[in-house]
C-alpha positions in Angstrom: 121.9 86.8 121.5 119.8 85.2 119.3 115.5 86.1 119.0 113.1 83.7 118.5 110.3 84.4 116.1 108.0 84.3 118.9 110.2 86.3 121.5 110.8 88.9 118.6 107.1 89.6 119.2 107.0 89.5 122.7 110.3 91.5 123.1 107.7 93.7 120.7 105.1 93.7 123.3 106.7 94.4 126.3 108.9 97.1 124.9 106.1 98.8 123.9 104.6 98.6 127.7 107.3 99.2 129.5 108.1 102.9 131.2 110.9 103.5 129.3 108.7 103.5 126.0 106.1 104.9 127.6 108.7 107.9 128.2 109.7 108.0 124.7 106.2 107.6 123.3 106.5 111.1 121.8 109.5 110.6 119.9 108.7 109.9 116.1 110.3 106.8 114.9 112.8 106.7 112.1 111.3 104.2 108.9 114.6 103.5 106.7 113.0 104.0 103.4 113.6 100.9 101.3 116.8 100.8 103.9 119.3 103.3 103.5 118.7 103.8 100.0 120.7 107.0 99.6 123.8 105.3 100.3 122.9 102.0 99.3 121.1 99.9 96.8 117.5 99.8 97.6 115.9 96.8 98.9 119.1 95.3 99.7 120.1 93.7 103.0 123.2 96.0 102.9 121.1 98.7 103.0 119.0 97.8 105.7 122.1 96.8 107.9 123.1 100.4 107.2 119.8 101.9 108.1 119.6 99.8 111.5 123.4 101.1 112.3 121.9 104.6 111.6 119.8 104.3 114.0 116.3 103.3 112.1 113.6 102.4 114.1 111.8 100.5 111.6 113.0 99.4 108.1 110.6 99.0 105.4 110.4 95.9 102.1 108.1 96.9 99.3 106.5 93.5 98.7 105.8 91.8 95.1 105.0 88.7 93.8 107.3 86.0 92.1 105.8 83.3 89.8 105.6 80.8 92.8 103.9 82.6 94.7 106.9 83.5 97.1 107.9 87.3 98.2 110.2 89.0 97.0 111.6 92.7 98.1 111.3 95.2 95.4 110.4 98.5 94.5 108.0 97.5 91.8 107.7 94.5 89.8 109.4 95.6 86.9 112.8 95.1 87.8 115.1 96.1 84.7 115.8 99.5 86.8 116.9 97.7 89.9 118.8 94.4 89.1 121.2 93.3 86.3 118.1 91.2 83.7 118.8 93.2 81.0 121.9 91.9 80.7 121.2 88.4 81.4 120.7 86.7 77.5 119.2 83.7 79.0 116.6 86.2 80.4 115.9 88.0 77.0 112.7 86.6 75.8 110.9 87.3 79.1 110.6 91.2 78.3 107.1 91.7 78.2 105.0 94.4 78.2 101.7 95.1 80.7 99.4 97.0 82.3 99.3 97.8 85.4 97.2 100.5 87.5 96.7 101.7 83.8 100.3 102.4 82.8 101.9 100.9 80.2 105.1 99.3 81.3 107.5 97.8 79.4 110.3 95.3 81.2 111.3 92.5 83.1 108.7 91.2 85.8 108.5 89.4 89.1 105.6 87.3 88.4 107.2 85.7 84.9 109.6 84.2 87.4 110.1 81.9 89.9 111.9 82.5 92.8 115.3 80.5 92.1 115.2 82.9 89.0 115.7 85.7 90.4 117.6 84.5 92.8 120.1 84.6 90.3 120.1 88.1 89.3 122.0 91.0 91.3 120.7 94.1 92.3 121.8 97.7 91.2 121.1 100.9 92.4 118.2 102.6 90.8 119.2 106.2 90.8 123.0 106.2 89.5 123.1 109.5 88.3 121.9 111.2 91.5 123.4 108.6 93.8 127.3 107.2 92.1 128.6 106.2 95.6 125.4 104.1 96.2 126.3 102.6 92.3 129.2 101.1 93.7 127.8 98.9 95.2 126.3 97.5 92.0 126.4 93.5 91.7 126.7 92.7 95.1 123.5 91.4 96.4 120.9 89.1 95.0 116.4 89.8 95.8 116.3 89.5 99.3 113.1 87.4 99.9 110.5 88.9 102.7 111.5 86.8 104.9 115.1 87.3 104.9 113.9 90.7 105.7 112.4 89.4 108.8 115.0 87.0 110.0 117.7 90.3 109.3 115.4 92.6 111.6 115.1 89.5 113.9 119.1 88.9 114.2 119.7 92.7 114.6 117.1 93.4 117.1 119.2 90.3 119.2 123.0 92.4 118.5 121.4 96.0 119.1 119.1 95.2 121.9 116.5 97.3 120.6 113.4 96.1 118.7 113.8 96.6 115.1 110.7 96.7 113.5 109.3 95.8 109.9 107.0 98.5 107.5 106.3 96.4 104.2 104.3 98.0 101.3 101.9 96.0 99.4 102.6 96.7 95.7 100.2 96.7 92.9 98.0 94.4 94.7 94.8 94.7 92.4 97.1 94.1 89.7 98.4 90.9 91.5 95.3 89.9 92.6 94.0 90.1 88.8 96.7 87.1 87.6 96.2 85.1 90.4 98.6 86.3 92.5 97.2 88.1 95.1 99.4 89.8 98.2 97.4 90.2 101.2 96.6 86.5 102.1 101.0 85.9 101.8 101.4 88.6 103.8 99.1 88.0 106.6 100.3 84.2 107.0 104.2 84.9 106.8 103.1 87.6 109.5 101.1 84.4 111.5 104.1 82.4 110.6 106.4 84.7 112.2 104.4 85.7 115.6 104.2 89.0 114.4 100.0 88.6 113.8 99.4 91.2 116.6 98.3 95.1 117.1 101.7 95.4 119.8 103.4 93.6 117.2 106.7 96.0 115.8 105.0 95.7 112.1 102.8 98.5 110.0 101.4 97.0 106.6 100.7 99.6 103.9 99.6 100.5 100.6 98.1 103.1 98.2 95.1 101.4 97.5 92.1 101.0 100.6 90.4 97.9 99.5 93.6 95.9 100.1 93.8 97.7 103.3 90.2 96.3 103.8 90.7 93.1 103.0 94.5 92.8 105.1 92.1 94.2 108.1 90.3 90.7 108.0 93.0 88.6 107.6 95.7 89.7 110.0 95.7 92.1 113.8 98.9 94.1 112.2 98.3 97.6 112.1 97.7 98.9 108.9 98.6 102.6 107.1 97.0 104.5 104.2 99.9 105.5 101.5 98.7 109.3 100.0 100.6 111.0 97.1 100.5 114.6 96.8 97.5 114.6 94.5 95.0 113.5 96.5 94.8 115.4 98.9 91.1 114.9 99.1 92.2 111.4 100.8 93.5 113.4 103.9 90.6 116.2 104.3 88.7 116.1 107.4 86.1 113.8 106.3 88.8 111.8 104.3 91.0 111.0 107.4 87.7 109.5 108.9 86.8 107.2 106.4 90.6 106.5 106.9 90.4 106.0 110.7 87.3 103.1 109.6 89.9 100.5 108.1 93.5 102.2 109.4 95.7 102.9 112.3 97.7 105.8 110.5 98.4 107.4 107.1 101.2 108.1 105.4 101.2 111.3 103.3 103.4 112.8 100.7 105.3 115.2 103.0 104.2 118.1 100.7 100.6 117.5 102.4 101.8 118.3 105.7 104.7 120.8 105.1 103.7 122.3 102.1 106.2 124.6 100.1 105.1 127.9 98.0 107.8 130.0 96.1 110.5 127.5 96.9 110.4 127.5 100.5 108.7 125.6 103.6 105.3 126.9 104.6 103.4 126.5 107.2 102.2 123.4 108.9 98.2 122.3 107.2 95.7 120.9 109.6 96.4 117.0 108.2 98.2 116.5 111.5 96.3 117.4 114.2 93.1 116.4 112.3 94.5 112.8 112.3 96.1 112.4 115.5 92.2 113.5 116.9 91.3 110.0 115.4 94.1 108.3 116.9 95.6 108.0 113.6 99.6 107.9 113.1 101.0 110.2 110.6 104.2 109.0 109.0 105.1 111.9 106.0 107.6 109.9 102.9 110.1 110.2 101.9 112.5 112.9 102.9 115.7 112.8 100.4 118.6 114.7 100.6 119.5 115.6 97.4 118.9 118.8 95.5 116.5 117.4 93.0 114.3 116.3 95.6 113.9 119.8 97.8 112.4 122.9 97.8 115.3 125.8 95.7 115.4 127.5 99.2 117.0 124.6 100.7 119.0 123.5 97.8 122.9 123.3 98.2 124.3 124.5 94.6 122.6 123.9 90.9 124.0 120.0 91.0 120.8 118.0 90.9 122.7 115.6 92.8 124.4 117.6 95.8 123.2 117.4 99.4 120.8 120.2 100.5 119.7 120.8 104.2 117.0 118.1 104.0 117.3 118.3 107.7 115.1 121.5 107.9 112.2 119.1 105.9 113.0 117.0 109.1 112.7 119.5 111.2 109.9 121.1 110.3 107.7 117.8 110.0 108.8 116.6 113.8 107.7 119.9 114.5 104.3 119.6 112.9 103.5 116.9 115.4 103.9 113.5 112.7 104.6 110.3 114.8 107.2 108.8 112.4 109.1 109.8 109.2 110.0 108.1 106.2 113.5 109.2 104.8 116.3 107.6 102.6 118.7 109.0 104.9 117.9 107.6 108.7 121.1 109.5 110.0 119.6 112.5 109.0 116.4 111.6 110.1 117.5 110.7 113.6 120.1 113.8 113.8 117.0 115.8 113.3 115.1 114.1 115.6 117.5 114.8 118.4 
């Protein structure tokens, strides 16, 4: 079965209206965190085939900016951690280094490329250490462009019958926006140019910063979700999840700011989640890893920063606080949990 751009919107549509969604309108979904990042390199279309056979709900492309405007699906765009350029001699005297949100980065960037460029590189796994069996898979897969991320969801929501929808992050987009390059405008019209310009459309469009939000809110009817790391929690107070509500559908906080943890254990739910779901806001908690280095000592498995804890009581614990979706690395886990 093959999807049309347009009927992989509709199919969206009348998913979303029909009674047997309506029955499962409770059940958080499952976003595959960069795909199944914990067993695959991130960003890759291996690991967002993996996610989708897992069970993922929605799989999400961090979006960046190559030379020529077009893109491209990475993490950030420094890409030295995640692909093979530092290798690549005839690459050597693009090693730069910038500025962006403030930081000093040294590296390899999207934007000093174009597209055919990077086509040419091959991606590796960014945490080898903590993840060898993901490392593996090192050298296998070039930058998947956005929309090879779309046509992949498009084709797998045809094979699996079920819609498969798309979460992309707007990177750095005051940075981008400062050389020229600016995200929100690409990303509205491939989302135009894909039928997926709607409100029942399977698509959330986030980022860290609000005025991109803002501006995204003009140019396209996706919803849209307010990224919140763990120190600013300010962002998600009672009178911060209203200014939120003004521009966004949902937020997306550090899972810390729901489930926070004291003395190396899980404590109780704070009011984030109810508080936000009064303004009709989702609340989809990142990124819930598996490993040791990433959980609370009381759920640790062992002193191996690498070993698997039970990152299913994080799970657990967040469904139970009421959140609407959940980011993890792991969407079997996710969706084991879930139940």
């Amino acid at each position: 079965m093959h999807l049309t751009r347009r009927a992989f919107a509709l199919s969206s549509a009348a998913l979303a209206a029909s009674p047997a969604m309506a029955a499962n309108a409770r059940k958080p979904i499952v976003i595959a965190h960069r795909g199944a990042s914990g067993e695959r390199p991130e960003h890759t279309l291996m690991a967002y085939r993996l996610a989708i056979e897992e069970g993922a709900d929605f799989i999400e492309p961090d979006l960046v900016v190559t030379k020529d405007g077009h893109l491209v699906v990475r993490h950030e765009n420094e890409i030295a951690g995640t692909t093979d350029v530092a290798d690549r001699p005839e690459f050597a005297g693009r090693k730069s280094i910038k500025t962006i949100d403030g930081e000093r980065v040294e590296g390899w960037f999207t934007e000093d490329f174009m597209l055919s460029e990077l086509k040419t590189l091959r991606a590796r796994e960014r945490l080898p250490q903590l993840r060898p069996a993901s490392a593996k898979f090192d050298g296998r897969e070039a930058i998947a462009t956005f929309q090879e991320v779309v046509d992949l969801a498009r084709a797998e929501s045809g094979r699996t019958g079920r819609v498969i929808g798309l979460y992309p992050e707007m990177k750095h987009p005051a940075y981008f926006a400062s050389i020229g390059l600016p995200i929100e405008g690409r990303l509205a019209q491939a989302l135009k140019d894909n039928g997926l310009d709607s409100a029942q459309a399977a698509v959330f469009v986030q980022c860290f910063e609000p005025q991109p939000l803002k501006t995204f809110k003009t140019l396209s009817k996706a919803r849209r979700v307010q990224l919140v790391g763990a120190d600013r929690p300010d962002m998600v107070s009672a009178e911060g999840l209203k200014h939120i509500a003004e521009y966004a559908d949902g937020v997306g906080p550090d899972w810390s700011l729901v489930i926070p943890t004291k003395d190396g254990a899980l404590g109780a739910p704070t009011a984030l989640v109810a508080q936000a779901r009064a303004l009709g806001l989702e609340v989809h908690p990142w990124t819930v890893r598996a490993e040791n280095r990433f959980l609370p000592a009381d759920l640790r498995n062992g002193e191996d920063p690498a070993a698997h804890g039970d990152a299913g009581a994080v799970l657990k614990a967040l469904y139970a606080a009421g959140v609407t979706g959940v980011f993890s690395d792991f969407p079997a886990l996710a969706v084991q949990a879930r139940g």
